[in-house]
VOPAGU-2260 file (C-alpha; in pm, 1 decimal, decimal comma):
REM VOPAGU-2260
SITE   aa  ch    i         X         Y         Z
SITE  UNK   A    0    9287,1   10253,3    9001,1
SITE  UNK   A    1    9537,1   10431,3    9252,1
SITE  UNK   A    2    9764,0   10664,2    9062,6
SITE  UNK   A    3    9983,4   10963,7    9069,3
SITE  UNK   A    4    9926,6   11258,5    8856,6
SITE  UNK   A    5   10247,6   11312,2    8689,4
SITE  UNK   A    6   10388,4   11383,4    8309,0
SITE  UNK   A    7   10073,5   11383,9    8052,3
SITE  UNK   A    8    9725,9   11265,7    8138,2
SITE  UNK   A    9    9618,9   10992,6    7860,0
SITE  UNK   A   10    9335,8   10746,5    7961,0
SITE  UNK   A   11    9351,0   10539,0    7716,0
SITE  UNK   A   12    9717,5   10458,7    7753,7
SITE  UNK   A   13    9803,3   10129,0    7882,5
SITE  UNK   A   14    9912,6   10131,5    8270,7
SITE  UNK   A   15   10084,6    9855,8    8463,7
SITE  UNK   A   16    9935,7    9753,1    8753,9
SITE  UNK   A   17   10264,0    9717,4    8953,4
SITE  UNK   A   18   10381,0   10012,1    9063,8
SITE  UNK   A   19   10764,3   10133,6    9185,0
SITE  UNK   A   20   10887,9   10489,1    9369,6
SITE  UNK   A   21   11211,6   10496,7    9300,1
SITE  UNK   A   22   11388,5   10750,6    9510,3
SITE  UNK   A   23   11729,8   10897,5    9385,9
SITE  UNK   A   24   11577,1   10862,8    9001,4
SITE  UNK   A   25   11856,0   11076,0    8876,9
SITE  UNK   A   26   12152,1   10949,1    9021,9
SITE  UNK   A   27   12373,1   10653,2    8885,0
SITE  UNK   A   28   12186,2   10412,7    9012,0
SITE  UNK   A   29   11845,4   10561,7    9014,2
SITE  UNK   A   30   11858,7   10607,6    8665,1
SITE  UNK   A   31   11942,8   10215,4    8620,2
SITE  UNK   A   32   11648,8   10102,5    8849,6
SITE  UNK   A   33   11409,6   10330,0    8687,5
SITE  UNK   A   34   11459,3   10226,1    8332,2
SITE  UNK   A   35   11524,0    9871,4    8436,4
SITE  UNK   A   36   11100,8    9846,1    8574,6
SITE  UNK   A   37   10965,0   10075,5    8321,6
SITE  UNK   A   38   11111,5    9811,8    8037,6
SITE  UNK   A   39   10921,8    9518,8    8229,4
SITE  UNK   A   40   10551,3    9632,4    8290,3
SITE  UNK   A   41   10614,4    9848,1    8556,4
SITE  UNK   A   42   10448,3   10139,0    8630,6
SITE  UNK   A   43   10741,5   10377,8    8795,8
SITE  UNK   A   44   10788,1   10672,0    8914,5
SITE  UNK   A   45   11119,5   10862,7    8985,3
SITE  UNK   A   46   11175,1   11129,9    9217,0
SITE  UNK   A   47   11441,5   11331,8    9278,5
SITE  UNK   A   48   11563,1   11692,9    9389,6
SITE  UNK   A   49   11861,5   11918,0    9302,3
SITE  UNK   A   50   11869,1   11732,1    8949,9
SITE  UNK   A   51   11520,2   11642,9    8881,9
SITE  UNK   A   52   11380,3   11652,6    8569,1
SITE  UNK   A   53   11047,8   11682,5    8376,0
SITE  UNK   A   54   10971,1   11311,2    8377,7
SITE  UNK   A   55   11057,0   11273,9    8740,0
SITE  UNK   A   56   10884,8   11428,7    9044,8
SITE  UNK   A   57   11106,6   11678,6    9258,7
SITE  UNK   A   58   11073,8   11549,3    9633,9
SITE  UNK   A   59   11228,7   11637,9    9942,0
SITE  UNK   A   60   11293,8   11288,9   10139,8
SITE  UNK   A   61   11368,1   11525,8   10473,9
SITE  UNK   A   62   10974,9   11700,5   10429,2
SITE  UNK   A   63   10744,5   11411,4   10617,9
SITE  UNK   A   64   10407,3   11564,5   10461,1
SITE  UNK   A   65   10566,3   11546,1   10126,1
SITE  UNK   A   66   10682,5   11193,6   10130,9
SITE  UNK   A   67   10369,5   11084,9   10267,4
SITE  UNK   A   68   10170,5   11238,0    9986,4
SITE  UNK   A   69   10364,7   11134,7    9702,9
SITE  UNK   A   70   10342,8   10748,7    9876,4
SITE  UNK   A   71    9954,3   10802,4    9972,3
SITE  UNK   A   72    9895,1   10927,0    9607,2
SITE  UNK   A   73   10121,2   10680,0    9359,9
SITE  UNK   A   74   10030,7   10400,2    9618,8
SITE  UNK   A   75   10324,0   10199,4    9518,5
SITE  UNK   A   76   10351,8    9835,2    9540,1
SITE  UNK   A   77   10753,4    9900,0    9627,0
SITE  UNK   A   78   10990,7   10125,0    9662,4
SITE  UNK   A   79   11386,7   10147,0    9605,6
SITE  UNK   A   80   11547,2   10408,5    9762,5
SITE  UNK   A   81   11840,7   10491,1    9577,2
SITE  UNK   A   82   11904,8   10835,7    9708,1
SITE  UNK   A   83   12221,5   10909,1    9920,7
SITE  UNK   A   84   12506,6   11077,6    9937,2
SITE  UNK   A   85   12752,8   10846,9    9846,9
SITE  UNK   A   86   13073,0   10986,2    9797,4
SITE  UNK   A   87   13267,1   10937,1   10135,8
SITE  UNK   A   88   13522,8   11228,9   10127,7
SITE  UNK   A   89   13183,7   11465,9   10042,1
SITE  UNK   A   90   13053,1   11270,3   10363,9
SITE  UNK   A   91   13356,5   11380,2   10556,1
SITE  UNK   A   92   13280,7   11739,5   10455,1
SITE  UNK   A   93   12967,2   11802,3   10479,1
SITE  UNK   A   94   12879,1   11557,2   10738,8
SITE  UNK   A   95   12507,0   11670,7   10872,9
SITE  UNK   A   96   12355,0   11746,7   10544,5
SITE  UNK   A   97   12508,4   11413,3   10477,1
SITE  UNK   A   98   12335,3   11247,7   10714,6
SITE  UNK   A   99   12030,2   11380,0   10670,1
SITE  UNK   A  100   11965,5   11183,6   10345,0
SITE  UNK   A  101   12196,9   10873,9   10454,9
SITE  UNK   A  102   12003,1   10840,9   10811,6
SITE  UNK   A  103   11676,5   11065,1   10834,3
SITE  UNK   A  104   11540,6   11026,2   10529,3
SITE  UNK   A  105   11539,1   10658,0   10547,2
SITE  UNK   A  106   11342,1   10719,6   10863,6
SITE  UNK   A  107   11108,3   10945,8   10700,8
SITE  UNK   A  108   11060,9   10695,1   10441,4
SITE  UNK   A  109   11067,2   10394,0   10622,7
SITE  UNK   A  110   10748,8   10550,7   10855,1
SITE  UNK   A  111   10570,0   10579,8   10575,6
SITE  UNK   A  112   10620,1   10238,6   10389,2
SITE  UNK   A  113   10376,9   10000,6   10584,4
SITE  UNK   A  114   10274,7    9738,8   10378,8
SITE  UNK   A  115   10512,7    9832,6   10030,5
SITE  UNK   A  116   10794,4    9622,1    9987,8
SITE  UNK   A  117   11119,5    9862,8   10040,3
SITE  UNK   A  118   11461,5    9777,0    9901,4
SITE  UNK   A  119   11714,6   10029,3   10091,4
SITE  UNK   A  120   12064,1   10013,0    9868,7
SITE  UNK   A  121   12366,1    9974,1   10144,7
SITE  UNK   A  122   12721,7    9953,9   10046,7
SITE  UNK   A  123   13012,9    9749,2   10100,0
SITE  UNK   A  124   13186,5   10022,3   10330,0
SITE  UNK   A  125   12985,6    9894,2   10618,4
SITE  UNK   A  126   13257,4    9643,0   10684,3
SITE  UNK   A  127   13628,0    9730,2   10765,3
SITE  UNK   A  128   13766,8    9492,8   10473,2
SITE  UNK   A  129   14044,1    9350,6   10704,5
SITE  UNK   A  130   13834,4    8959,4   10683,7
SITE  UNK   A  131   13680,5    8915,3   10346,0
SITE  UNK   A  132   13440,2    8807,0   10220,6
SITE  UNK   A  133   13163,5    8943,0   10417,0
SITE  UNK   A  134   12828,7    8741,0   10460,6
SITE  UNK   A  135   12531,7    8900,4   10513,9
SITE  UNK   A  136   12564,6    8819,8   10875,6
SITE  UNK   A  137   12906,8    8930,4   10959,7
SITE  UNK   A  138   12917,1    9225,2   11160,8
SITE  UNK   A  139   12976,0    9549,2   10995,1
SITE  UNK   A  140   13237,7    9805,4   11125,3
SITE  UNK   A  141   13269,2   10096,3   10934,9
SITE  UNK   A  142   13601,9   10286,3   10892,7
SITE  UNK   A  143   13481,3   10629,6   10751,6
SITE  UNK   A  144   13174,2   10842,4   10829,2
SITE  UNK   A  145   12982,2   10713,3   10505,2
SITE  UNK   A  146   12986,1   10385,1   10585,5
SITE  UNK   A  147   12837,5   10456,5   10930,3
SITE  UNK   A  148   12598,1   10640,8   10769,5
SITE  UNK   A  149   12496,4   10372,2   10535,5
SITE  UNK   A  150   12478,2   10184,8   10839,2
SITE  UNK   A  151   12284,0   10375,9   11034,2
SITE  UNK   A  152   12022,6   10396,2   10735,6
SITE  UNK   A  153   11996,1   10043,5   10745,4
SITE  UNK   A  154   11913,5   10045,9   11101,6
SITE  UNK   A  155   11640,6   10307,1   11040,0
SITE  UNK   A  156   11471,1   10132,5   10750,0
SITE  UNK   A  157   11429,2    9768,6   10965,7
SITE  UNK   A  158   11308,0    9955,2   11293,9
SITE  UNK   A  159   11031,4   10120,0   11075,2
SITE  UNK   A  160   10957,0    9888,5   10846,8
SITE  UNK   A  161   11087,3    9518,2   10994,5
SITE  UNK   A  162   10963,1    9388,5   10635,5
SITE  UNK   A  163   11242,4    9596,2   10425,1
SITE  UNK   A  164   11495,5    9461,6   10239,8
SITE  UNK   A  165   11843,8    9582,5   10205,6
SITE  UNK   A  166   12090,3    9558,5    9917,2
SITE  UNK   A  167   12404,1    9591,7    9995,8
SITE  UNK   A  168   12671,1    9668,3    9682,4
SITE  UNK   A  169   13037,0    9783,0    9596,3
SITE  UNK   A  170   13179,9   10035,0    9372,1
SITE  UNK   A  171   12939,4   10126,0    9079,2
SITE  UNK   A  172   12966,0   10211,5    8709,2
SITE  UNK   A  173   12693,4   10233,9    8437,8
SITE  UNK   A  174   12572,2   10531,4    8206,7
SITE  UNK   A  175   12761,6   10829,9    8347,4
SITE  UNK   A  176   12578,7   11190,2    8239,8
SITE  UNK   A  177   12955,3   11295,5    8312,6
SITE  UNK   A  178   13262,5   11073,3    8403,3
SITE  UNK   A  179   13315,7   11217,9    8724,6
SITE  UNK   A  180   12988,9   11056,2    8843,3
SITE  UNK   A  181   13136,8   10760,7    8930,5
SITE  UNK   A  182   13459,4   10617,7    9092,5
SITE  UNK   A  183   13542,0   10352,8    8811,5
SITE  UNK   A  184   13484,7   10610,4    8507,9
SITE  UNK   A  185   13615,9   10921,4    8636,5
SITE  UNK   A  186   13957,1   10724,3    8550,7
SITE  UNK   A  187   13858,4   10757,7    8212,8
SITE  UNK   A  188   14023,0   11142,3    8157,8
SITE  UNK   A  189   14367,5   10968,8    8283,3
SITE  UNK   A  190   14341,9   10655,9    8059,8
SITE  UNK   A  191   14278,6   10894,7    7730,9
SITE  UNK   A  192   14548,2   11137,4    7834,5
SITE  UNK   A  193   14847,5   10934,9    7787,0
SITE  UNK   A  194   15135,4   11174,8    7652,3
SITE  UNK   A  195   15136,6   11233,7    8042,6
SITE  UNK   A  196   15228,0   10959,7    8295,8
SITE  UNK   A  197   14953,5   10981,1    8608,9
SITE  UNK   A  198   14992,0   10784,4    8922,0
SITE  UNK   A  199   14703,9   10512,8    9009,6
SITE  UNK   A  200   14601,4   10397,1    9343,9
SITE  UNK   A  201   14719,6   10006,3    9354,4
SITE  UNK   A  202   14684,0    9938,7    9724,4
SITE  UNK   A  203   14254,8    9845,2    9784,8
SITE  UNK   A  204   14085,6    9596,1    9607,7
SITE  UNK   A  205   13737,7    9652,7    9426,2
SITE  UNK   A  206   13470,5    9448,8    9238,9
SITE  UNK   A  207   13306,9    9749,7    8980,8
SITE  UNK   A  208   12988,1    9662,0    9002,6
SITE  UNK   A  209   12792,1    9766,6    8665,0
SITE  UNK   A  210   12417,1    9950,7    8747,4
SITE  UNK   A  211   12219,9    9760,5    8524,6
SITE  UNK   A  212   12321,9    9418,7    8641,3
SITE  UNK   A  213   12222,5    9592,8    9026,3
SITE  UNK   A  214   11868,9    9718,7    8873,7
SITE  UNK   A  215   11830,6    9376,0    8749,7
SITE  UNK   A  216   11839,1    9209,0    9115,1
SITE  UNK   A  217   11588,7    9504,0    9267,4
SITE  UNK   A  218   11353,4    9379,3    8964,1
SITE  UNK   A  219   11399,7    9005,9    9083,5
SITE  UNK   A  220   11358,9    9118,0    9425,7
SITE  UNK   A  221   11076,5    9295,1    9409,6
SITE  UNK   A  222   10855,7    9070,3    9169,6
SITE  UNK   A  223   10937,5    8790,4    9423,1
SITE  UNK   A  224   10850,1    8969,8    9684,6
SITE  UNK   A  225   10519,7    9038,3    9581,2
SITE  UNK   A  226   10462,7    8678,9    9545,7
SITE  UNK   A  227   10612,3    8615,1    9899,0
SITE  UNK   A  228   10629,9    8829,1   10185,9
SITE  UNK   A  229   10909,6    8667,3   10343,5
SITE  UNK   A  230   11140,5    8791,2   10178,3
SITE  UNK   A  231   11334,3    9042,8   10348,3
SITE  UNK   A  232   11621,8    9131,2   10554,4
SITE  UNK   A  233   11982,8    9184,2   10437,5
SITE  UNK   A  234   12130,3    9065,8   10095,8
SITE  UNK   A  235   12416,1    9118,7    9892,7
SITE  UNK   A  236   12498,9    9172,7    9526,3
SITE  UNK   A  237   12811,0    9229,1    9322,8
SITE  UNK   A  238   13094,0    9192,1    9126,7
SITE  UNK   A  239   13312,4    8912,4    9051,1
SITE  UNK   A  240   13652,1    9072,1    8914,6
SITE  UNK   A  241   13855,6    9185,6    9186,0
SITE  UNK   A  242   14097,6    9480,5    9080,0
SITE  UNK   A  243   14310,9    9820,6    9231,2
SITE  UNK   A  244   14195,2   10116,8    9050,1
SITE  UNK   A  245   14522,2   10058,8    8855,8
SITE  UNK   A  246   14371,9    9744,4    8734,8
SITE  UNK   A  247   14071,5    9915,0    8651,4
SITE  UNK   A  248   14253,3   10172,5    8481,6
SITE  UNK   A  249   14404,1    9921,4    8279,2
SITE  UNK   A  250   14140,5    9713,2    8216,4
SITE  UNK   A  251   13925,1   10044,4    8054,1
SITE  UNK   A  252   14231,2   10130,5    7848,3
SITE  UNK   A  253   14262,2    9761,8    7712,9
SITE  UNK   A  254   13871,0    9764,8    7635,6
SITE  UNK   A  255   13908,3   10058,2    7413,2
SITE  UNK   A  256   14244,0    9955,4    7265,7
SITE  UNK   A  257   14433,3   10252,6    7446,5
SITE  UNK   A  258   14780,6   10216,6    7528,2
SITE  UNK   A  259   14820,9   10230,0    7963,7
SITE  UNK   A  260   15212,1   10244,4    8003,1
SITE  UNK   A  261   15163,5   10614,2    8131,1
SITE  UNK   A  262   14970,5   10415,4    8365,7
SITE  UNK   A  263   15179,3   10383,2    8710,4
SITE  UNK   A  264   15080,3   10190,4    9004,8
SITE  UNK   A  265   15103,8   10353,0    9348,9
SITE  UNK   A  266   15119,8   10105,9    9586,1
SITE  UNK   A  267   15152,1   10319,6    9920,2
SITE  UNK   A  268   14844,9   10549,7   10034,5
SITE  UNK   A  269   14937,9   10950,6   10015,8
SITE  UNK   A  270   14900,7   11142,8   10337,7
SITE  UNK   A  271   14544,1   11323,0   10339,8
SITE  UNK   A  272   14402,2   11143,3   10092,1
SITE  UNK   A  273   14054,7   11182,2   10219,2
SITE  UNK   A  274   13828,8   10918,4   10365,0
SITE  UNK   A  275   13980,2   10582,7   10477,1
SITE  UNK   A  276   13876,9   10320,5   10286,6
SITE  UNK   A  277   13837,4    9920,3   10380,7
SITE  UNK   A  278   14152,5    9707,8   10202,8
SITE  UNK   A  279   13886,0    9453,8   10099,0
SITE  UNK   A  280   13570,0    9471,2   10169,2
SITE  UNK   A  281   13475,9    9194,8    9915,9
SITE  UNK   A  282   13095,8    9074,1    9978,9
SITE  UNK   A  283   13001,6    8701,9    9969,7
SITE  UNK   A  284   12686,3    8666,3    9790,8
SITE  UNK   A  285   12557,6    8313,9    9799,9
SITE  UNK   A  286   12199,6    8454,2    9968,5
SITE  UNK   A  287   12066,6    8602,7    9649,3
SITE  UNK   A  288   12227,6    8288,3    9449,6
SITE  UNK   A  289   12042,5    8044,2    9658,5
SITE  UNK   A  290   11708,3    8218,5    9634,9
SITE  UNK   A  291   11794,4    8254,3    9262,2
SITE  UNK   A  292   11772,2    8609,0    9252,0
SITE  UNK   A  293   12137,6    8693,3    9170,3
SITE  UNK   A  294   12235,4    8789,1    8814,2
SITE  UNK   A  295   12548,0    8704,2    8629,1
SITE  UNK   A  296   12778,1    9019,5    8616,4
SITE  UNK   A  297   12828,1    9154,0    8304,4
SITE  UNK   A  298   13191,2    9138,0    8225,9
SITE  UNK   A  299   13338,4    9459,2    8296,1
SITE  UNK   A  300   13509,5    9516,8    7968,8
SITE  UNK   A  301   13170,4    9464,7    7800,6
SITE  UNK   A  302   12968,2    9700,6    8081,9
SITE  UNK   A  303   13244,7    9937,0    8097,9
SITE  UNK   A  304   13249,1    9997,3    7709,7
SITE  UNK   A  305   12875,5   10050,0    7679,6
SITE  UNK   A  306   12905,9   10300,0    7986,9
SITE  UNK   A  307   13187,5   10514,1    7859,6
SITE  UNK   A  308   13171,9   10495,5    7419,0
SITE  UNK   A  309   13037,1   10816,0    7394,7
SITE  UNK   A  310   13290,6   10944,9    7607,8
SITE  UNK   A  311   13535,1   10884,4    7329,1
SITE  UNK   A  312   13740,1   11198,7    7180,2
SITE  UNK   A  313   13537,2   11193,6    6916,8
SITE  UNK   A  314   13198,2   11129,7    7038,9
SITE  UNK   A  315   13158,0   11409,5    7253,3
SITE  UNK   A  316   12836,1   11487,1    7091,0
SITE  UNK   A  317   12666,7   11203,0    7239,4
SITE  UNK   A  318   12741,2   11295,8    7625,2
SITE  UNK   A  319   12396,3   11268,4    7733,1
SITE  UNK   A  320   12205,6   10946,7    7879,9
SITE  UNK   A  321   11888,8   11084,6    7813,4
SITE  UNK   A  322   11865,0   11077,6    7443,0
């Protein structure tokens, strides 16, 4: 049977026959996907690269040889490519390494991925927010350089690979290694700190988007797809609470029982505060939901609890996700 020689050699061990790359294995999301096939008779494999680990395979997405011999050797059945840079102010900043993994590595990848099913996860900052909801057929228009680089990945994958599938999703939270990993928990320090009033941005809406409820839909996506080829094109996926990061704020300190009246809403956007972002960029769904594909979001005082309890004071000890 195809394989990949990676971790321990055991030949009598049990070994899926489906096999998932999942790029970006050690990111937020990455992480998510990963565990989310490996629990349902998947055989996966995770690469990475500045942060990769034992149990995942250090790749460079920009090296064409090496991404064609990790494919040509694992021989997946599909692929998620999680990897990205998605912070958008980091995007500003470092713009061409930036797009290297947002843009050319999706080509790289994309050349490579004839007949594997390839989920490419987009974002929501593909659209200028100024007419929610977004379908999956409204035309983007990206305010800020990452979104245009998420767009121009998209654009990369389907000329390659006309079969792909992209996922488009919002703001994401989920088992953080550290809080500052993602844009819903790093609000965390300022919810816990309150002898200290902190000002909260209250002006764009958001729908936190949990990781595991995401990893869920690639699943659905991909066993379906191996069952039909048709699927593909552009889908969306995500939350259903809409809130500020005030809100969110808020809603984490009411989750844990924490007081928020040093909580104070900023309703006007400073001067150089990085990236512009879309006012409301909400996405309309209904293409998963009528292929029934879509999962129910977790509630976000549930998720956001079960991403952020060992963040607690006195918890500290259990700051790892790999344990």
């Amino acid at each position: 049977m195809p394989g990949f020689n990676y971790g321990d050699d055991q030949d009598d061990v049990y070994t899926p026959y489906r096999r998932v790359l999942v790029t970006g294995a050690t990111g937020l999301l990455g992480r998510a996907v990963y565990k989310e096939f490996k629990r349902n008779d998947w055989d996966a494999l995770g690469s990475g690269f500045n942060r990769a680990r034992p149990c995942f395979l250090k790749c460079n997405l920009l090296d064409e040889d090496a991404v064609r011999g990790v494919i040509q050797g694992f021989q997946p059945h599909v692929i998620v490519h999680c990897a990205a840079e998605r912070r958008p102010d980091v995007v500003e900043r470092h713009t061409e390494a930036a797009m290297n993994l947002n843009v050319h590595a999706c080509a790289t990848l994309a050349k490579e991925a004839a007949g594997i099913f390839l989920i490419y996860i987009s974002t929501d900052y593909v659209f200028d927010g100024r007419n929610p909801p977004y379908g999956e057929n409204d035309a983007p228009n990206p305010l800020n350089l990452y979104g245009k680089s998420k767009l121009e990945g998209e654009r990369e994958i389907l000329r390659h690979c006309p079969g792909a599938a992209i996922l488009r999703v919002p703001i994401l939270y989920g088992e953080v290694e550290k809080v500052e990993e993602s844009a819903v928990t790093v609000l965390w320090d300022r919810v816990q700190e309150g002898a200290e009033s902190c000002t909260i941005e209250h002006c764009q809406q958001r729908f936190p988007t949990y990781t595991n409820d995401v990893a869920r839909v690639c699943r659905n996506m991909a066993e379906r797809a191996l069952q039909d080829s048709s699927l593909r094109g552009i889908f969306h996926y995500s939350g259903k609470e809409q809130m500020t990061k005030y809100e969110i704020a808020c809603a984490i300190a009411d989750a844990f029982n924490l007081p928020s009246s040093h909580l104070i809403p900023m309703t006007e956007q400073p001067a150089g505060a990085g990236a512009q972002r879309p006012q409301n960029a909400q996405l309309e769904c209904s293409r998963l939901e009528l292929l029934g594909l879509s999962v129910e979001p977790s509630p976000f005082k549930t998720a956001i609890r079960d991403s952020l309890w060992p963040f607690q004071h006195d918890k500290r000890w259990k700051q790892t996700v790999f344990h």
